[in-house]
TORBA-793623 format. One record per residue (C-alpha): x, y, z; residue number from 1. Coordinates in nm, 4 decimals. Example, Ala and Ser with C-alpha at 12.3 -4.5 7.8 and 13.67 -1.06 7.14 Angstrom:
// TORBA-793623
         u         v         w  num
    1.2300   -0.4500    0.7800    1
    1.3670   -0.1060    0.7140    2
//
This chain:
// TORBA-793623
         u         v         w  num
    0.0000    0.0000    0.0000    1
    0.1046    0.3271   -0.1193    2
    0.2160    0.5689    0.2223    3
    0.0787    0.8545    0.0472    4
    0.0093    1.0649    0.3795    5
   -0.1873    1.3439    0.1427    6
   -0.4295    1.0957    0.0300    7
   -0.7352    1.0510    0.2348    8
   -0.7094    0.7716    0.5084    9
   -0.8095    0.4737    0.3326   10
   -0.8784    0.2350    0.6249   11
   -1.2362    0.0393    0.6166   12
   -1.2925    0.2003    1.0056   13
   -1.1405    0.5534    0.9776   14
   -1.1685    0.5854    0.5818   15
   -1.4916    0.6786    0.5520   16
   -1.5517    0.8535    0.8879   17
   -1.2760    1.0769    0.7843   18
   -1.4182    1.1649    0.4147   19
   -1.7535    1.2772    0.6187   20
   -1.5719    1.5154    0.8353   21
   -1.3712    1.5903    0.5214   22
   -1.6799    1.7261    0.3451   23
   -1.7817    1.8902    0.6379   24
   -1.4916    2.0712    0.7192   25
   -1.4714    2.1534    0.3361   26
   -1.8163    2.2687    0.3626   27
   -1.7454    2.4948    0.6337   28
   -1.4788    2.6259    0.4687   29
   -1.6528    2.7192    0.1497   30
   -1.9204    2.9091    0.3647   31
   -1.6232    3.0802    0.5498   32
   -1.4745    3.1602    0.1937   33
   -1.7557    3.3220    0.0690   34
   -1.8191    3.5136    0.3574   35
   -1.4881    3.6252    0.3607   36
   -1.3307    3.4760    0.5891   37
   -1.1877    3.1800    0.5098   38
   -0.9804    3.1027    0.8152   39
   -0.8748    2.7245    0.9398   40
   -0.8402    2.8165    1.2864   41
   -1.2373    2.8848    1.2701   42
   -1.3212    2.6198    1.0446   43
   -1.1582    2.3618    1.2909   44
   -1.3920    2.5385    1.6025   45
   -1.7052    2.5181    1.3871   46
   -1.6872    2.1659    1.3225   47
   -1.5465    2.0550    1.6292   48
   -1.8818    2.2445    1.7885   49
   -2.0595    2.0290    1.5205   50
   -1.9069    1.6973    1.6183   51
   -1.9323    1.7032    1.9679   52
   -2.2904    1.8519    1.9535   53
   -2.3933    1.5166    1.7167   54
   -2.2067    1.3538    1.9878   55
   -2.3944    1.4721    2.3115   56
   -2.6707    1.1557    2.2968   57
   -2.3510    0.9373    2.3651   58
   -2.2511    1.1578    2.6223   59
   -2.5508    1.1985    2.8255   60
   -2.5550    0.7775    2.7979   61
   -2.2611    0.7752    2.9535   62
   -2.3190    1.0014    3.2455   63
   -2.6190    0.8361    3.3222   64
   -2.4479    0.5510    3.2959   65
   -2.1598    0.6946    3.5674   66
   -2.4413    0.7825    3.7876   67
   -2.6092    0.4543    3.8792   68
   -2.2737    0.3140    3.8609   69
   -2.2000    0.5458    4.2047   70
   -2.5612    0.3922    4.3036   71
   -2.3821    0.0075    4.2438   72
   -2.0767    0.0887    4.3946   73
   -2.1231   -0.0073    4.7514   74
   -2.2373   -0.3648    4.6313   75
   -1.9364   -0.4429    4.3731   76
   -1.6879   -0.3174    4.6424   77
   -1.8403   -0.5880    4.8550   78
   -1.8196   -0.8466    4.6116   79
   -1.4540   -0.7322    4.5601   80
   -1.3768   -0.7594    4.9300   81
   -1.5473   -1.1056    4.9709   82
   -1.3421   -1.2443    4.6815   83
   -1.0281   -1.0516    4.7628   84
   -0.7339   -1.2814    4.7224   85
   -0.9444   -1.6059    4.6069   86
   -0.7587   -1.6662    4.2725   87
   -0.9136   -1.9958    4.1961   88
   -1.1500   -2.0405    3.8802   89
   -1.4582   -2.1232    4.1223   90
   -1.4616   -1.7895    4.3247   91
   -1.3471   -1.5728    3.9883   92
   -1.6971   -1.7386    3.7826   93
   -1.8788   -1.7165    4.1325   94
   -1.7264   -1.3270    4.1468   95
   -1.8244   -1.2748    3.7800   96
   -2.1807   -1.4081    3.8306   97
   -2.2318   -1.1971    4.1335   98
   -2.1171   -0.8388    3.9475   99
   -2.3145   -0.9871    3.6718  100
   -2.6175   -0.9807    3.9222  101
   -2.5492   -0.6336    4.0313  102
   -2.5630   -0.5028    3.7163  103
   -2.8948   -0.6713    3.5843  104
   -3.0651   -0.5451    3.8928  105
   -3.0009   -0.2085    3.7376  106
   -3.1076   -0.2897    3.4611  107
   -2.7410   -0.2060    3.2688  108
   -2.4914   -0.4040    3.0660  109
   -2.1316   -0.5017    3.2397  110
   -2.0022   -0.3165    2.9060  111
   -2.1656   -0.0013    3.0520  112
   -2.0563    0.3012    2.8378  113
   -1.7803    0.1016    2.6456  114
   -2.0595    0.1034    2.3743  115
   -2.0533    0.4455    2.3510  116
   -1.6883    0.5050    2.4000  117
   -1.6569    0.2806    2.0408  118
   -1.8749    0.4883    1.8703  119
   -1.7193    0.8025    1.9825  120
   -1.3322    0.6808    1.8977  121
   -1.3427    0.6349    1.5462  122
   -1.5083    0.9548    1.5039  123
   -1.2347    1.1812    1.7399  124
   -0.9282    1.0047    1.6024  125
   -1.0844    1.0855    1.1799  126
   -1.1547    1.4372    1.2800  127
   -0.7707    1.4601    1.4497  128
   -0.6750    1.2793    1.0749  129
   -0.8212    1.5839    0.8947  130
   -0.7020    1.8354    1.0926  131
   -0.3864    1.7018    1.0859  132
   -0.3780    1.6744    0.7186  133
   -0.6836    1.9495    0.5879  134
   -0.5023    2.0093    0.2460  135
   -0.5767    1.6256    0.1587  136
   -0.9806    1.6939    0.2619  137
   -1.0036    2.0987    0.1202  138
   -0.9430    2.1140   -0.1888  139
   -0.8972    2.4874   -0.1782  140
   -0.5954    2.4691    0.0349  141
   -0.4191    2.2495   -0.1347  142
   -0.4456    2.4856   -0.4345  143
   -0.3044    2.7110   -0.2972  144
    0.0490    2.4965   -0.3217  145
    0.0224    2.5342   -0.7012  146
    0.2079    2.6553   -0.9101  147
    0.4640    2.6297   -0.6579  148
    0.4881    2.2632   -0.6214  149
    0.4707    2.1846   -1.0104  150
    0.7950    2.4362   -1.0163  151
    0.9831    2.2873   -0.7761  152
    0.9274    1.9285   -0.9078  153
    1.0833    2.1029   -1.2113  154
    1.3960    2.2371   -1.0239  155
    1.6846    2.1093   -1.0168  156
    1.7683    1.9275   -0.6848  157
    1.4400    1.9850   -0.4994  158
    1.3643    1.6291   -0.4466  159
    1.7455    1.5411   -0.2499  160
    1.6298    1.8972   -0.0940  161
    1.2892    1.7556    0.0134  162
    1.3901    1.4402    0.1083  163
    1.7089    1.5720    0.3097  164
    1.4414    1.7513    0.5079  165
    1.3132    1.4288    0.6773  166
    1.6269    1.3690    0.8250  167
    1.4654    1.5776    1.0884  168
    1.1998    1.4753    1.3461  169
    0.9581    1.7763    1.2181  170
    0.9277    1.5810    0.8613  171
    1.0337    1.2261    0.9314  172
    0.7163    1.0581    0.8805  173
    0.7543    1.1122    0.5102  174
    1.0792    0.9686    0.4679  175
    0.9572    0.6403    0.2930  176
    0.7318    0.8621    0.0150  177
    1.0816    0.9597   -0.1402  178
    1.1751    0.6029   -0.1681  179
    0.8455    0.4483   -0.3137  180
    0.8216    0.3142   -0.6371  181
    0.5862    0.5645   -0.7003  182
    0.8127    0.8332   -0.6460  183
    1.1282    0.7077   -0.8009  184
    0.9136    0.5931   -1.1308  185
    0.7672    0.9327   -1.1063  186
    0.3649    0.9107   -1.0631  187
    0.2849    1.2621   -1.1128  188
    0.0031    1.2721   -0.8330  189
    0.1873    1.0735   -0.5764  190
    0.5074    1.2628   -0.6803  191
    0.2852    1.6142   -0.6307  192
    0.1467    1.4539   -0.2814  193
    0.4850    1.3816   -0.1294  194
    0.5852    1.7687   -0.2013  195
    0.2596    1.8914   -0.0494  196
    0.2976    1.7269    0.2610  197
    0.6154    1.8243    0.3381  198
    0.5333    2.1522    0.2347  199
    0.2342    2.1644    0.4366  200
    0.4385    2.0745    0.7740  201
    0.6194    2.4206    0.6934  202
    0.6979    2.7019    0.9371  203
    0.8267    2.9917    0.8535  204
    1.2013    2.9384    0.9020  205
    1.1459    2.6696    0.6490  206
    0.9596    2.8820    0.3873  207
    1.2578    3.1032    0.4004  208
    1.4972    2.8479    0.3875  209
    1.3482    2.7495    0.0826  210
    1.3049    3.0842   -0.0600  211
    1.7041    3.1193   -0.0458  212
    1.7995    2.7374   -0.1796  213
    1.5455    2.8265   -0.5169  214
    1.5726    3.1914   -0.5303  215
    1.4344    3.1791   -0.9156  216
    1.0915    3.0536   -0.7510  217
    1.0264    3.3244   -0.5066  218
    0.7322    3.4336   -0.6454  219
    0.5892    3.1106   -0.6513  220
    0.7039    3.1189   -0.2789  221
    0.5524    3.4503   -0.1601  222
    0.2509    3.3730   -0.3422  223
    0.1991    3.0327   -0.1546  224
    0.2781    3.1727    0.1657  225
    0.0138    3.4678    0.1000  226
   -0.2486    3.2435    0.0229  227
   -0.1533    2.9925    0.3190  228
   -0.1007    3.3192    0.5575  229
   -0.4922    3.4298    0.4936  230
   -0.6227    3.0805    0.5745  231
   -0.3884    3.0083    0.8331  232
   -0.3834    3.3168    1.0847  233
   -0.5815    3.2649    1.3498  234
   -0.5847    3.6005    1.6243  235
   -0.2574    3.6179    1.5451  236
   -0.0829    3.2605    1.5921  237
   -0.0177    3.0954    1.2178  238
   -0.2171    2.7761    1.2574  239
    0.0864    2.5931    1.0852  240
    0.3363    2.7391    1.3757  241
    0.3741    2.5156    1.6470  242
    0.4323    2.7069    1.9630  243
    0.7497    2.5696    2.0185  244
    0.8551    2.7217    1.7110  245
    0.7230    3.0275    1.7697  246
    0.8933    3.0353    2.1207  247
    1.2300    2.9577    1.9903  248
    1.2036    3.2702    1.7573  249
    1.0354    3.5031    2.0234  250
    1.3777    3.4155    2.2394  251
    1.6105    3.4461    1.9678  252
    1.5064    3.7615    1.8339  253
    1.4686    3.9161    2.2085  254
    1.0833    4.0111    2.1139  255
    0.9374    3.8539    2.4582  256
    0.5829    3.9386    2.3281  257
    0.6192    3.5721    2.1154  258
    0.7206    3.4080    2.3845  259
    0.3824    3.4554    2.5794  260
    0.1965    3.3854    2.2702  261
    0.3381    3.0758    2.2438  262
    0.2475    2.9881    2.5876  263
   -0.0962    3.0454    2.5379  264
   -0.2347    2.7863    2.3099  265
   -0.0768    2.4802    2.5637  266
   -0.1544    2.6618    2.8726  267
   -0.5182    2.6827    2.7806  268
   -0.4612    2.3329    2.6157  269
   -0.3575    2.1897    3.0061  270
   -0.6538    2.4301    3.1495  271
   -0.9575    2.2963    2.9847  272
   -0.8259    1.9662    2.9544  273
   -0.8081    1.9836    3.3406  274
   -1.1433    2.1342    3.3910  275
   -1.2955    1.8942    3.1305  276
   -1.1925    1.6281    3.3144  277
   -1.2517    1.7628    3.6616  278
   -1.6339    1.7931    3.5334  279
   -1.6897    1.4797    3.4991  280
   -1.8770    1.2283    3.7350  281
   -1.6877    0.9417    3.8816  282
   -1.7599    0.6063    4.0313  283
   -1.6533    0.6762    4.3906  284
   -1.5278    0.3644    4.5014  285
   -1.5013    0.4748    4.8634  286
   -1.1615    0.2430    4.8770  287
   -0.8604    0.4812    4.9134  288
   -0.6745    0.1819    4.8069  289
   -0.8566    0.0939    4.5179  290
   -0.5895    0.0339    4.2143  291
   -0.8282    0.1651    3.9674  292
   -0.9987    0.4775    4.1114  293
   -0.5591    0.5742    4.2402  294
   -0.4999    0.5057    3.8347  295
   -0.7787    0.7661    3.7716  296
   -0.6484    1.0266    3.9884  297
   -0.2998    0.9878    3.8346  298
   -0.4828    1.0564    3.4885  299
   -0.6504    1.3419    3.6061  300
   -0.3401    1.4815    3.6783  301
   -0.1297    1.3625    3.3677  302
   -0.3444    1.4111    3.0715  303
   -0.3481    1.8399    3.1335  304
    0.0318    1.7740    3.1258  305
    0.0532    1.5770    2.8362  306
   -0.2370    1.7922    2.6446  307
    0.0614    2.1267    2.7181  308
    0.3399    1.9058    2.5964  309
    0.1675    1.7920    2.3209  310
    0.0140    2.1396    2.1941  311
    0.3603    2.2756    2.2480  312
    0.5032    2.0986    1.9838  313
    0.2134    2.0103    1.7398  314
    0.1391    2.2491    1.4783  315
   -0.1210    2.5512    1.6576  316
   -0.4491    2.4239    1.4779  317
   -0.4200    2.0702    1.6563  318
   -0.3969    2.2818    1.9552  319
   -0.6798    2.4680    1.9027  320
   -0.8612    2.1721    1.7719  321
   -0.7675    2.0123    2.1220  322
   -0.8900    2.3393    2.3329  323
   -1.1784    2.3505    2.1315  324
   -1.2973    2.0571    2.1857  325
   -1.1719    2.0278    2.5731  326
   -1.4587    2.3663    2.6450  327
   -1.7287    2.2189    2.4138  328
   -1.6977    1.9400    2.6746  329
   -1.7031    2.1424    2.9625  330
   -2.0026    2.3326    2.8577  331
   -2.1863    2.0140    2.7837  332
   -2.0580    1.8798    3.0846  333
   -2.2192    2.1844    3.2881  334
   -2.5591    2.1445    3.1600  335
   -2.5288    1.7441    3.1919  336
   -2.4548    1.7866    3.5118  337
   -2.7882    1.9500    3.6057  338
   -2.9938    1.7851    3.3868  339
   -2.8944    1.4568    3.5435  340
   -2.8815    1.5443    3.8802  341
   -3.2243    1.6426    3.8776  342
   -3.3261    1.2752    3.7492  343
   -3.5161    1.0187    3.9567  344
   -3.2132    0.7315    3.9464  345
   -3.5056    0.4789    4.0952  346
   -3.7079    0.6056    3.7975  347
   -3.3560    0.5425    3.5640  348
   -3.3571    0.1858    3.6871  349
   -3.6909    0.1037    3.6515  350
   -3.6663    0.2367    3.2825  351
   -3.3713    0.0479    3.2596  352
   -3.5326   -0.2616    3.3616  353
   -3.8136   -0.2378    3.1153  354
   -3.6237   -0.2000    2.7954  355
   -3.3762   -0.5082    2.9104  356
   -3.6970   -0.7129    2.9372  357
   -3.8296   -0.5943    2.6035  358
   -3.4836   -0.6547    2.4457  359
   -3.4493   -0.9990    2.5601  360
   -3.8474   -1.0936    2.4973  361
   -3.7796   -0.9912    2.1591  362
   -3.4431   -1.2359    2.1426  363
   -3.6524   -1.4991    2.2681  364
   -3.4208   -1.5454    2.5469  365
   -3.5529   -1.5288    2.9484  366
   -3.5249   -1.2085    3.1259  367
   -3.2807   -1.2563    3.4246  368
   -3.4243   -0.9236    3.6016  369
   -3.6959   -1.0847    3.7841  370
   -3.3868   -1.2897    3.8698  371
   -3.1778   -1.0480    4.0131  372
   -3.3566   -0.7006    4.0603  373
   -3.5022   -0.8494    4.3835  374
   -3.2499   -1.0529    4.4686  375
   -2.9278   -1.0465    4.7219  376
   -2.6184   -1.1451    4.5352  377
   -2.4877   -1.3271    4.8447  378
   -2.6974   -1.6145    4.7039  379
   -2.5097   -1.6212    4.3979  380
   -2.2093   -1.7888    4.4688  381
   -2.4001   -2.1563    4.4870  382
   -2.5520   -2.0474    4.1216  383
   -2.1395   -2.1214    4.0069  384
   -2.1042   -2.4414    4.1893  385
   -2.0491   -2.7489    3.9951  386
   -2.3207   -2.9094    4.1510  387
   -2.5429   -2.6457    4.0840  388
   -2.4933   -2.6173    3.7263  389
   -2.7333   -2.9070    3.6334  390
   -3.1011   -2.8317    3.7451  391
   -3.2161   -2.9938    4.0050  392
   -3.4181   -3.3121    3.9518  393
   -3.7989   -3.3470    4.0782  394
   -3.6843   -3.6160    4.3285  395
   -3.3954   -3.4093    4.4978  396
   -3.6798   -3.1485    4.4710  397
   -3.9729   -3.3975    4.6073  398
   -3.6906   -3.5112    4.8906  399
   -3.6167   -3.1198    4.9619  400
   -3.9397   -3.0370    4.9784  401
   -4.0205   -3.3374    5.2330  402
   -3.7496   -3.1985    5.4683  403
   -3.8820   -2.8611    5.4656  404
   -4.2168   -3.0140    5.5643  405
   -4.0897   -3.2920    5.8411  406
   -3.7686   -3.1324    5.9229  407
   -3.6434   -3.4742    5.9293  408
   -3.8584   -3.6217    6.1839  409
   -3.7866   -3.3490    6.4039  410
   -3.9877   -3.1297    6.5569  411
   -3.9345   -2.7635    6.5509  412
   -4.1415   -2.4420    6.6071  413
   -4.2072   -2.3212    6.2261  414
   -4.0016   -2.0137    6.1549  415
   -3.7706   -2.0833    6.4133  416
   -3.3452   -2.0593    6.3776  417
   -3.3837   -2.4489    6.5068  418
   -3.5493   -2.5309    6.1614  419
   -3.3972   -2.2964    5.9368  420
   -3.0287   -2.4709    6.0416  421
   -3.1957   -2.8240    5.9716  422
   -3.3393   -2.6807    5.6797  423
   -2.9767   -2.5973    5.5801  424
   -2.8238   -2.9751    5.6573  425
   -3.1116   -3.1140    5.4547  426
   -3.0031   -2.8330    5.1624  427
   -2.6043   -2.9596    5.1941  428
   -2.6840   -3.3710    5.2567  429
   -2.9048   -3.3675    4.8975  430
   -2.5910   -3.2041    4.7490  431
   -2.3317   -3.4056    4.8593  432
   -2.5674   -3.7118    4.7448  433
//
């Protein structure tokens, strides 16, 4: 397969997802073009608003979800505890069956919001794939490379020039389009791709490194860079800048001014990330040593970080793709919030527990909620047994039955401890047999 990075993603999962948001975000831009403004930076807000807005049914599944998961809590952390350090296969199936349990007397799945989270994925990571890569999705920006790049495939030396280039980290990822077949047997489009995206990863230091190696296309250069300049200034910051750049220059030039620009973009990056995530509901385990709720706090704490570091160095529009999406969030988040808080979570479950028993009355299969929504998963644990696993015959039923009504031959006031224990030795003798 081809590594042509310009060409749209081509994967059966993130292919297509990616062409949609391709034709959105080209649609947006048109609009923005003929309004006059036609400006990435706000192209990338307007469809990240979009996205996450199409998104918010998932999102409000998932809360609810979180919320009668801090309702189940109590009764999976005493499942834990009761099978905490029992590594054999019995107590893990028993374990299993009895979280199982807790979670049809809900009336939820055990996959809770994973659902959604699948849904969701595909979608972020082809919307990061065309903002990563817009000129491959808009066709207008990629025009704006020509007749620059048909010049420069012209010139002289341009390709060792390109391909020297990705001997640095900034352009390394296209290092294997120079040796392709494609390239080397000269495939005008893939040949016209390679020089795009390399291009296209450009900051300005570059641009005038190239002006001065092919001084006879500086036209071609300045023109390019005007057209690019227009879509790519965004309040300032050139979308195609990472900050890191821009920091570097604001040092060595002494104008301190660029320096706190660059800051901006991963600050507010690590900001909104933080209060994104700080908006959101937990499962409070109530365990302080709970390995899973201590791996959640670390995250809480980590991604911010890693949003700055990554921002920092990315080109600005990921950034602002990232803090764009990071407030949509945390406004949704807001009015999620109160919108579930007010909600009846008895009300939830008994909702819940209709539409499981419709689902599996539709499958044919028997409901377990009449099972389990009544029932205390203490019992479980015999469900697992080996012995248990059969059903019970009608004469270890009939002979049950008879010791319930005899109590052996014994005789014991009805209801009292006395006959429940015998009741229990009959239980355990018809098992053993």
């Amino acid at each position: 397969m081809n590594p042509i990075i310009l060409t749209k993603n081509s994967g059966a999962i993130l292919g297509p997802i990616a062409n949609l948001m391709g034709y959105l975000m080209n649609g947006i831009f048109f609009v923005l073009n003929k309004i006059g403004v036609p400006n990435i930076g706000l192209a990338i807000i307007i469809l990240t608003i979009l996205i996450y807005m199409a998104l918010l049914p998932l999102t409000i599944k998932q809360q609810k979800f979180s919320k009668l998961q801090r309702r189940m809590q109590p009764e999976l952390n005493r499942i834990q505890k009761k099978y905490e350090g029992k590594k054999d296969n019995v107590s893990m199936m028993r374990q299993q069956e009895e979280i199982k349990a807790v979670y049809s007397k809900y009336g939820v799945s055990t996959m809770g919001s994973c659902v959604q989270l699948l849904i969701q994925m595909p979608i972020l990571l082809a919307m990061y794939r065309v903002f990563w890569n817009i000129p491959a999705y808009v066709p207008m920006i990629k025009q704006a490379f020509f007749p620059l790049v048909d010049n420069l495939i012209a010139s002289e030396g341009s390709a060792e020039y390109m391909q020297a280039l990705t001997e640095s980290s900034q352009f390394a990822q296209f290092a294997k389009q120079f040796t392709n077949e494609s390239f080397t047997s000269g495939v005008t489009e893939y040949v016209q791709n390679t020089y795009i995206d390399v291009l296209n990863k450009f900051s300005t230091a570059d641009w005038s490194a190239l002006t001065e190696k092919f001084s006879a296309l500086s036209s071609d250069i300045a023109a390019t860079t005007e057209k690019l300049s227009v879509y790519n200034n965004f309040l300032g910051l050139n979308m195609a800048n990472s900050p890191s750049y821009v920091f570097r220059e604001g040092l060595s030039s002494g104008r301190y001014v660029l320096v706190i620009v660059a800051l901006i973009i991963p600050v507010l990056a690590a900001v909104t990330q933080w209060l994104s995530v700080k908006m959101m509901p937990t499962a409070d385990t109530g365990n302080p040593n709970d390995q899973m709720a201590a791996t959640m706090r670390t995250m809480n704490i980590t991604m911010p970080l890693m949003s700055a570091v990554f921002c920092f160095s990315l080109p600005s529009g990921m950034g602002l793709y990232w803090i764009a999406g990071a407030v949509v969030r945390a406004i949704q988040q807001f009015f999620i919030n109160k919108h579930i808080d007010k909600m009846d979570i008895d009300a939830m479950i008994e909702k819940n527990l209709e539409k499981m028993k419709e689902k599996e009355a539709k499958s044919g299969k028997k409901a377990p909620v009449n099972d389990y929504s009544g029932m205390s998963t203490r019992a479980i644990d015999r469900r697992k047994d080996d012995r248990y696993n059969t059903a019970v015959s009608k004469e270890t039923e009939q002979k049950l039955q008879e010791s319930r009504n005899s109590g052996k031959g014994r005789k014991y006031k009805a209801g009292s401890l006395a006959s429940k224990a015998a009741m229990v030795d009959d239980f355990n003798d018809i098992g053993k047999k």
